[in-house]
N, CA, C and O of each residue as an XYZ file, in Angstrom:
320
protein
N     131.863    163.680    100.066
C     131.186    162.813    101.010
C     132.106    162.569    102.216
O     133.333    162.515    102.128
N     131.448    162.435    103.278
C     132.331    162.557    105.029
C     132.637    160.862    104.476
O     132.242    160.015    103.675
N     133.560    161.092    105.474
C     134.465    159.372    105.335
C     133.419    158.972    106.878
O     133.229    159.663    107.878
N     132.951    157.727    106.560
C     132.283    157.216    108.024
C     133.361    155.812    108.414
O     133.266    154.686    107.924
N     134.362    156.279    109.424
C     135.225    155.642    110.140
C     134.626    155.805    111.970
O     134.277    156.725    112.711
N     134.770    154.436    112.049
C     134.713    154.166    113.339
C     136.205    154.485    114.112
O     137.290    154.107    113.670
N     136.011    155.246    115.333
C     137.001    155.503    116.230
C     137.459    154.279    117.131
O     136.692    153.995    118.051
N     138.820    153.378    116.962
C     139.060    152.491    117.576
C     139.600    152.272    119.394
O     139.738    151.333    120.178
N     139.810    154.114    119.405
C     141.036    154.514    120.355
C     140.700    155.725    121.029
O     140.129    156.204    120.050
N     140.599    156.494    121.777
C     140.639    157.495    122.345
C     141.287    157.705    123.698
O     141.062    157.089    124.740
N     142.134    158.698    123.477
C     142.774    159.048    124.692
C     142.806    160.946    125.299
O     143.613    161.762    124.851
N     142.044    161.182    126.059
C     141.789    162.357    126.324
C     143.022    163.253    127.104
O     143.815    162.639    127.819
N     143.120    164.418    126.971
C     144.408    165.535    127.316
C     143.912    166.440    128.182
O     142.688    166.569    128.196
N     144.701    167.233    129.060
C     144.062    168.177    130.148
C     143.675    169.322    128.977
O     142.704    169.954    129.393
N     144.116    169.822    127.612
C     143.620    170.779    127.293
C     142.309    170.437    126.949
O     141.882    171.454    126.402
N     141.233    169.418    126.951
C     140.121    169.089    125.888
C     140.657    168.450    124.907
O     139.914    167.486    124.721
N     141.294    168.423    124.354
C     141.849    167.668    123.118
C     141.374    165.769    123.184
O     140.750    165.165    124.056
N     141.854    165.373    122.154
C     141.224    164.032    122.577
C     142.311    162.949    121.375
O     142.048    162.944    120.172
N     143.279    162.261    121.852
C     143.940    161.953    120.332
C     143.009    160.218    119.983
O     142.571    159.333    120.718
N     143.047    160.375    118.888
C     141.725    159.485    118.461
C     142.801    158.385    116.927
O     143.458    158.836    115.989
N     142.620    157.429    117.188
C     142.769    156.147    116.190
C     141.438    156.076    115.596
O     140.376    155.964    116.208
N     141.652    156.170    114.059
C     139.976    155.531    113.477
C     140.990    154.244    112.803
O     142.198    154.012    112.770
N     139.420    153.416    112.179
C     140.026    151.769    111.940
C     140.588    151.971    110.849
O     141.222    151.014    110.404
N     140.569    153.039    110.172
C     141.700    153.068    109.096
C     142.880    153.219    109.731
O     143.728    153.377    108.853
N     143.447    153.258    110.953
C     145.198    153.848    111.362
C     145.357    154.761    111.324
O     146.503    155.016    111.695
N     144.715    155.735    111.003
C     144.998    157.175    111.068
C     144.520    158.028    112.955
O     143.651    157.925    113.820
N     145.532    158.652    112.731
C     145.912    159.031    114.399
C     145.436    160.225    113.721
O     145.565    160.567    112.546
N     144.654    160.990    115.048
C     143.943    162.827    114.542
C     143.874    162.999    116.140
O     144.011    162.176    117.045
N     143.576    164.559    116.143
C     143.336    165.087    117.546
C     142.404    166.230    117.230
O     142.409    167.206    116.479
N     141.516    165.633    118.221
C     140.285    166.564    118.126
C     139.999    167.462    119.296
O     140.351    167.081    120.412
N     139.336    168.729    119.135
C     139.442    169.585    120.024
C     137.827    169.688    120.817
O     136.859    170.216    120.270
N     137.806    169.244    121.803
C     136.214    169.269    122.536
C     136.338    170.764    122.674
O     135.174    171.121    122.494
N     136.909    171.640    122.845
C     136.752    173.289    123.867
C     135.278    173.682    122.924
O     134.327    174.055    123.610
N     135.085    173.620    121.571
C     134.197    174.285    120.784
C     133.060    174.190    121.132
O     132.222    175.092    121.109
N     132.828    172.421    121.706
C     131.198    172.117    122.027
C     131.188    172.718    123.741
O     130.389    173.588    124.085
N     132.072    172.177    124.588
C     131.490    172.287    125.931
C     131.100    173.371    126.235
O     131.545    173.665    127.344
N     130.296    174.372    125.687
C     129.519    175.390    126.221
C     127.760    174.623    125.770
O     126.712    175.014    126.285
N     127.828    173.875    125.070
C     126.600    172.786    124.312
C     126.000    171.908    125.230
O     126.545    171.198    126.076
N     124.787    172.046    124.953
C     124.241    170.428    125.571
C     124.329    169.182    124.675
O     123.952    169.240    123.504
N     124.795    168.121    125.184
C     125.265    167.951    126.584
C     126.429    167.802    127.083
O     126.829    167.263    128.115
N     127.105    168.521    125.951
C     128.723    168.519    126.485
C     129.322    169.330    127.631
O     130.435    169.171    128.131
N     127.878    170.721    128.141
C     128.305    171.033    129.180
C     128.848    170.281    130.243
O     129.732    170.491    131.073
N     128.312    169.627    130.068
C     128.755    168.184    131.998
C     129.973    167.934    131.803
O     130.648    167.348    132.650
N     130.542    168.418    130.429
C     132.065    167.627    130.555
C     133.236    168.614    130.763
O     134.436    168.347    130.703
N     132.562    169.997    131.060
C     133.600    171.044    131.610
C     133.810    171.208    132.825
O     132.872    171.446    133.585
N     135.020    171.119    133.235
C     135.662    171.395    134.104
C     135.081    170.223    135.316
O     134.693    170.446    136.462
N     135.193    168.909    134.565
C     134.599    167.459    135.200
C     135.573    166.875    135.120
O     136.436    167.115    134.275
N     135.637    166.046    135.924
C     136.178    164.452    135.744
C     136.335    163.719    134.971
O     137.262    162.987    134.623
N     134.245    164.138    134.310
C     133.984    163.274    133.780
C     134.485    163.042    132.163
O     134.278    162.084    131.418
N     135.149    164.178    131.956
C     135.708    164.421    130.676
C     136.942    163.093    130.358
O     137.434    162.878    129.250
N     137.121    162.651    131.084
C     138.374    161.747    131.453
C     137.956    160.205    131.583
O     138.513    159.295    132.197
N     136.829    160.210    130.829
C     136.311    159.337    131.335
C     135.447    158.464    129.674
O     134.625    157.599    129.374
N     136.340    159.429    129.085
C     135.741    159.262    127.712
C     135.929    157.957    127.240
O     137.148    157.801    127.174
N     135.307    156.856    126.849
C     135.809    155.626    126.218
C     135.324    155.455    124.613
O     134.659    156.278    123.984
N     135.884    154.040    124.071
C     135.010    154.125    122.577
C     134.006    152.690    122.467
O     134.333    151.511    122.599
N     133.044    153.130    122.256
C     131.376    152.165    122.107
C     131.230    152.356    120.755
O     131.818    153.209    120.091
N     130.421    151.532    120.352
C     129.574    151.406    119.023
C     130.637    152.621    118.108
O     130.172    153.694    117.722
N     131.737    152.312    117.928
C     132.419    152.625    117.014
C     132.500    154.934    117.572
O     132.105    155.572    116.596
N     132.691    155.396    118.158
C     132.514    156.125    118.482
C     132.731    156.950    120.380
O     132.422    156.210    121.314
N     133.103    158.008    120.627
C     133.522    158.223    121.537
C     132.201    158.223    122.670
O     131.064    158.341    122.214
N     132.402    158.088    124.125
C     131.029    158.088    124.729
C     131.557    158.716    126.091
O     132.731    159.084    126.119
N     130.791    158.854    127.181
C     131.070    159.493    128.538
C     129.693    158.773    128.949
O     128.737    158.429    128.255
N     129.951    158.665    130.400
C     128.904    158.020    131.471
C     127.702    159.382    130.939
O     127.980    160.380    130.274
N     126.635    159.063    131.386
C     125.640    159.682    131.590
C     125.229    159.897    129.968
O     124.891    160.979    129.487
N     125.322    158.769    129.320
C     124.589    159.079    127.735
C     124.986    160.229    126.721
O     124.207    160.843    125.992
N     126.275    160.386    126.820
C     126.905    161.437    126.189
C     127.307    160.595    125.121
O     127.374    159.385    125.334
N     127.562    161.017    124.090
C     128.447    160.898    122.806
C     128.660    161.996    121.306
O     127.906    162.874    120.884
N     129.286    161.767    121.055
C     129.415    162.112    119.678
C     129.589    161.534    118.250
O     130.262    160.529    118.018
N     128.964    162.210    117.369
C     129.016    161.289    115.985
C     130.694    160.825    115.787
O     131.598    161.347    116.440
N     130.866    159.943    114.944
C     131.999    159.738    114.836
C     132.698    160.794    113.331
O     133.869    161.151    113.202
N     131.387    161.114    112.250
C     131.598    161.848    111.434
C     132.713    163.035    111.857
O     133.854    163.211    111.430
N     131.795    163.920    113.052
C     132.418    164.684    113.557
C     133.585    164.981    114.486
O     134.018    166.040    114.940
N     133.952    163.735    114.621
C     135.053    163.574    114.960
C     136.538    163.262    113.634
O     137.735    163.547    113.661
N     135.851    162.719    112.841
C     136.846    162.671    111.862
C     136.557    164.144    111.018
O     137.317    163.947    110.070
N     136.103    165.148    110.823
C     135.569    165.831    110.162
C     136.182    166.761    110.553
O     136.591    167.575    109.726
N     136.506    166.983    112.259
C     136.513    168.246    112.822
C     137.622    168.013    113.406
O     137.927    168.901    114.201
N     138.660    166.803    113.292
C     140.241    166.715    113.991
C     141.009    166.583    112.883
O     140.683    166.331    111.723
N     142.050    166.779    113.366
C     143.705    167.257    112.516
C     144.873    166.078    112.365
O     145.545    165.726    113.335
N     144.973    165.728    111.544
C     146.067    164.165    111.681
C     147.346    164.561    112.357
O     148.109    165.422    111.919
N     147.495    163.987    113.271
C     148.153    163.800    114.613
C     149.766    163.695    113.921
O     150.742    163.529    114.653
């Protein structure tokens, strides 16, 4: 069963990367490059707006109604 941890922290990197605190304390780094060819993560290549990532409702978000599960963020990053 996926661990459902809320992301407390996010701090985004020029490679895509993203290093992420969930409320357990555990530090991971997750790699966006996989989705931004995806809708709607296209908007976040080679944007600004990638930089712009904050954390809402327990989970990472971008202006314009972007987000991602938080599952997949703990699911799909590497402990830091």
């Amino acid at each position: 069963m996926e661990m459902l941890l809320d992301v407390i922290s996010v701090k985004t990197r020029d490679d895509y990367t993203m290093e992420l605190v969930f409320e357990n304390g555990e530090k991971r780094i997750f790699d966006m490059s996989p989705f931004l060819d995806k809708k709607p993560f296209i908007k976040l290549l080679n944007s600004p707006l990638f930089f712009k990532a904050s954390v809402q409702y327990g989970t990472v978000v971008w202006p314009g109604n972007i987000d991602i599960a938080p599952e997949t963020l703990w699911s799909r990053s590497v402990q830091a």
